[in-house]
C-alpha positions in Angstrom: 76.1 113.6 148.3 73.0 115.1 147.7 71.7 118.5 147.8 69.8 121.7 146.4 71.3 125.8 146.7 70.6 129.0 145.0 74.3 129.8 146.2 76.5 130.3 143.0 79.6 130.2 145.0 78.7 127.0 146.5 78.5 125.3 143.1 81.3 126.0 141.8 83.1 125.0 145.1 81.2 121.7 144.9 82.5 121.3 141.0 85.4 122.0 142.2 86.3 119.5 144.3 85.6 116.8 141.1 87.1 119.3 138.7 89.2 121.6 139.7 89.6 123.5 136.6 85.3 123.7 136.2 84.6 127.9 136.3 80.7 129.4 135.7 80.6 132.4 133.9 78.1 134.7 133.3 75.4 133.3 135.2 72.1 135.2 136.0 71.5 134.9 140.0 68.2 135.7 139.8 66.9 132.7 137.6 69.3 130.4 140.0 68.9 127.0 141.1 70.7 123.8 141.5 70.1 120.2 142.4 73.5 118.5 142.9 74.3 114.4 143.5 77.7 113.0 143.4 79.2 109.2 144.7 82.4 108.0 144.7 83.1 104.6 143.6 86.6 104.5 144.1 89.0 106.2 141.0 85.5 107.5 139.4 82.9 109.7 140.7 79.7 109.9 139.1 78.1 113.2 139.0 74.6 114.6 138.0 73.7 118.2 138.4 70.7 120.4 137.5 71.2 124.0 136.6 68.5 126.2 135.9 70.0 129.4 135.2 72.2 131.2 131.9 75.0 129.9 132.1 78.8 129.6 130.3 80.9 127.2 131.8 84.5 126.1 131.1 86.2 122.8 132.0 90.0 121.8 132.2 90.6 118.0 133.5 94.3 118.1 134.8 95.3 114.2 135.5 91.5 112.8 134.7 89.4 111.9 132.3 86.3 114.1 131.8 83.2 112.3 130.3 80.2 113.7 130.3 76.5 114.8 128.5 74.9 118.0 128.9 70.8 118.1 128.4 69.0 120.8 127.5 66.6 122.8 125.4 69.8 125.4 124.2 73.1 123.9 124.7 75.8 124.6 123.0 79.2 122.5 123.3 82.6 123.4 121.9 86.1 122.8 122.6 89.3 124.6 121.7 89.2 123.0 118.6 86.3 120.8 117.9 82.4 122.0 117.4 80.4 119.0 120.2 77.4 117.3 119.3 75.1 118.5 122.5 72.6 115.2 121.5 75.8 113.2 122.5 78.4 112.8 125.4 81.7 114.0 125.2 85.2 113.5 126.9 88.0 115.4 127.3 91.5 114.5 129.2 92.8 117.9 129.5 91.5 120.2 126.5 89.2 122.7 127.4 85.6 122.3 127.1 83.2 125.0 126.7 79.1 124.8 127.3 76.3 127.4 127.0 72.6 127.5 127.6 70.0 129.6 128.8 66.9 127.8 129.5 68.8 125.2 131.9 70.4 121.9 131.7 71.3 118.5 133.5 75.0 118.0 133.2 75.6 113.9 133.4 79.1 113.1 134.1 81.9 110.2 135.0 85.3 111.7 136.4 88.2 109.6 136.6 91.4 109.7 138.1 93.8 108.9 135.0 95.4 106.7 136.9 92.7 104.6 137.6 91.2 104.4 134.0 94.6 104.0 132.6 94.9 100.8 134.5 91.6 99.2 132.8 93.1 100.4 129.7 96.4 98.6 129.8 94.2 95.6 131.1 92.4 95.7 128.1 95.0 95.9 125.7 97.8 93.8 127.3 100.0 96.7 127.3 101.5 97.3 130.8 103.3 100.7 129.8 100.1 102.3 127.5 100.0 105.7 128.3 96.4 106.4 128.2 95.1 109.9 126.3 91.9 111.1 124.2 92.0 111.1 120.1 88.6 112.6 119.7 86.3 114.0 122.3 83.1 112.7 120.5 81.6 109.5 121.2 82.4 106.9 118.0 78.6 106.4 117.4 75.3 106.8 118.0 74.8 103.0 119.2 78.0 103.5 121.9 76.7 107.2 122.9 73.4 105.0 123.8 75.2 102.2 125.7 77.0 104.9 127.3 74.1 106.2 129.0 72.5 103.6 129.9 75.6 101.8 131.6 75.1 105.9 133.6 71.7 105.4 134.5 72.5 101.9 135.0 75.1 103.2 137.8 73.0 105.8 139.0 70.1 103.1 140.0 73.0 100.6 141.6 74.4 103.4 144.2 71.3 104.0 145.7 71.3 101.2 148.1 75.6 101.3 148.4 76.3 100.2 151.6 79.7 101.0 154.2 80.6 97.3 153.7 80.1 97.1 149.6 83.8 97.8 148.7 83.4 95.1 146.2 80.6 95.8 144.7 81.3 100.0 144.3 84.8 98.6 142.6 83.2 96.7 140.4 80.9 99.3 139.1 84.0 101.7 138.7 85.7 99.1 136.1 82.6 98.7 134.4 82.4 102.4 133.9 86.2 102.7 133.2 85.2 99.7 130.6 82.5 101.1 128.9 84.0 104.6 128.7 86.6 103.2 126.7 84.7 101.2 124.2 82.6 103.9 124.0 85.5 107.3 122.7 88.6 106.8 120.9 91.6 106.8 123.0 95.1 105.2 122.7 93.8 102.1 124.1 91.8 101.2 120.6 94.4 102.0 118.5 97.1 100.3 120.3 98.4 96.3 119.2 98.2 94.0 121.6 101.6 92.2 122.4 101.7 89.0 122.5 101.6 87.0 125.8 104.4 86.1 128.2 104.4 82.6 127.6 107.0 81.8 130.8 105.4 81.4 134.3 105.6 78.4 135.7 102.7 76.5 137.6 104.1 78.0 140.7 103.1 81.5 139.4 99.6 80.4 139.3 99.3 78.6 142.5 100.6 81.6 144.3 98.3 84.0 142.4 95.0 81.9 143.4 96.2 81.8 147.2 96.5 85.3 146.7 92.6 85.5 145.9 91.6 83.2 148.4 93.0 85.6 151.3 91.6 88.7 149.2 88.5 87.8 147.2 86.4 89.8 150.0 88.1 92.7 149.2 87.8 95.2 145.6 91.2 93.6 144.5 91.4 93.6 140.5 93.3 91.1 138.0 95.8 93.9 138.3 96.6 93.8 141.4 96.6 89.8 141.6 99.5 90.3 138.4 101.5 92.9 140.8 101.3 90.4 143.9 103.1 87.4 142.4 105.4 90.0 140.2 103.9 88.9 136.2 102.2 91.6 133.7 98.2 90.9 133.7 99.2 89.6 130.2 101.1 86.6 131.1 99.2 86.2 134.5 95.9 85.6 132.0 98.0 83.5 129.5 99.5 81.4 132.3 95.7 80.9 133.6 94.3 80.0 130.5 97.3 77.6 129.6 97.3 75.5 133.5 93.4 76.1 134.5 91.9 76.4 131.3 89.8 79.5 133.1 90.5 83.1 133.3 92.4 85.1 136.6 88.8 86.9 136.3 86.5 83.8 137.1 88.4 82.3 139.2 88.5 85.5 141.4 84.3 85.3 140.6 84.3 81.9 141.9 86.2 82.7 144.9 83.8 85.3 146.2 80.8 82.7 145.0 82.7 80.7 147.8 83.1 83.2 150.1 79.1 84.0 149.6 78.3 80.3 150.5 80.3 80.0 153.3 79.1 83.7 154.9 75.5 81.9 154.1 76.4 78.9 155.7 77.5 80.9 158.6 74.1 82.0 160.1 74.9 85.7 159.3 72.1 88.1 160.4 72.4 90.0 157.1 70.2 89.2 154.2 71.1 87.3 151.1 71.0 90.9 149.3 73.6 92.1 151.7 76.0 89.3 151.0 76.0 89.2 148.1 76.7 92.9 147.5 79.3 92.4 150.2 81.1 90.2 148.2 80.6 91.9 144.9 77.5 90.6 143.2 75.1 93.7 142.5 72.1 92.1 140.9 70.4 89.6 143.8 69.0 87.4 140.8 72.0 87.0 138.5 73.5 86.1 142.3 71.2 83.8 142.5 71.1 82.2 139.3 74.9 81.4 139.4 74.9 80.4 142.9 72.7 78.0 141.7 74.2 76.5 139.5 77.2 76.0 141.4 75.8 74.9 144.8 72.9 73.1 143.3 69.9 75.3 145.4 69.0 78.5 145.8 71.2 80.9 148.6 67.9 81.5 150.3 67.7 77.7 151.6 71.3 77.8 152.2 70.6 81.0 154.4 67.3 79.5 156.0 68.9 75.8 156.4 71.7 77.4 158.9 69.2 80.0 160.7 67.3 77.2 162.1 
């Protein structure tokens, strides 16, 4: 979504619908103006706003996760209890967060549902019960505020050409945010000690888990969610991989849509190679290439062009 208004009211009703608790205060309607764009990726919206105006503004995440920067000449950040670094992003999981300036700003932001980023996090850890909350709104460093941002802009750049059909792709850009957001502030998830892994599925457990991603690898299914389908924690699913396969639940799910890419290729599909491979989850048309490549032994254009003529 993508638009531009001098309507205060309409602002905050746009906010609004990404977080609920976000409230404008004293702002001066006749130095007014705002440039709004917003996608939704699926459990993460990314956000970017301009607002040129004096403004005092107040969120309250209820059940998400907040992360954000705010750019400008004047800002001032706060929360409840902590004094913000404006020159850095933030994140809050429910405690209020408070922003000034009067010159203007661009407010950069990723808004999760918690139960979406909590998922990544218990992926990440191992932990299938981690209950996922915020132990410091500041980024950890300099160096992670900076890959922050640019896995944002990064994002901002891949939606542009987001098609209907590119389910795979726009969920794999939502758990690469989810990912980096969490390496990037201190939450439960980095404190927490990974268990050990289950070490008791049997070969049958494995078997059934890579029919599984055969039948789905076209659609945004996760490691997760392969786990939940044949009834084992992501923990022991990855163990069980590693110990029968020698190869992760993740590449084999990559190799599986790889597959999928070759045989929509060898179709005679009218879309281009760019369109298949974003359909099937693969954002960057020469890493797609590169690795189709070296598993099919030429490029996907000759595939495409041997089955057109």
């Amino acid at each position: 979504m993508h638009f531009s208004t001098r309507d205060v009211t309409r602002v905050e009703e746009t906010w609004r619908q990404y977080v609920p608790s976000a409230t404008l205060h004293d702002v001066d309607p006749q130095r007014f103006r705002f440039e709004w764009h917003s996608e939704d990726l699926g459990g993460v919206a990314l956000v970017r706003y301009d607002l040129v105006a004096q403004v005092h503004s107040t969120v309250e995440p209820q059940d998400q996760f907040l992360a954000c920067r705010v750019t400008g000449p004047d800002t001032r950040l706060h929360s409840d209890r902590y004094d913000l670094d404006p020159a850095r992003p933030w994140i809050s999981d429910g405690p209020r967060v408070h922003a000034r300036w009067d010159a203007g700003a661009r407010v950069t932001a990723l808004v999760f549902e918690r139960t979406a980023i909590e998922q990544v996090g218990r992926r990440i850890t191992g932990d299938d019960t981690l209950a996922l909350h915020v132990t410091d709104p500041a980024s950890g460093s300099g160096h992670a505020a900076a890959a922050w941002e640019r896995t944002v802009a990064y994002l901002e750049q891949s939606v542009v050409d987001l098609g209907e059909d590119d389910d795979v792709l726009r969920a794999e850009l939502a758990r690469h945010a989810a990912t980096v957001t969490l390496a990037t502030f201190a939450t439960t998830a980095q404190r927490h000690r990974v268990r050990p892994p289950q070490t008791g599925p049997a070969p049958a457990t494995v078997r059934r888990a890579l029919d599984f991603i055969g039948e789905n690898a076209h659609r945004p299914i996760t490691v997760d969610e392969v786990a939940e389908a044949v009834h084992i924690s992501t923990r022991g699913l990855q163990y069980a991989f590693r110990r029968s396969l020698d190869r992760s639940p993740a590449e084999c799910l990559r190799q599986a849509r790889l597959d999928g890419a070759h045989r929509e290729l060898r179709s005679g599909s009218t879309r281009t190679v760019a369109e298949i491979a974003r359909r099937w989850g693969f954002s960057h048309p020469s890493r797609f290439a590169a690795a189709y490549r070296a598993e099919f032994g030429v490029p996907p254009s000759v595939t495409s062009g041997a089955h057109r003529r």
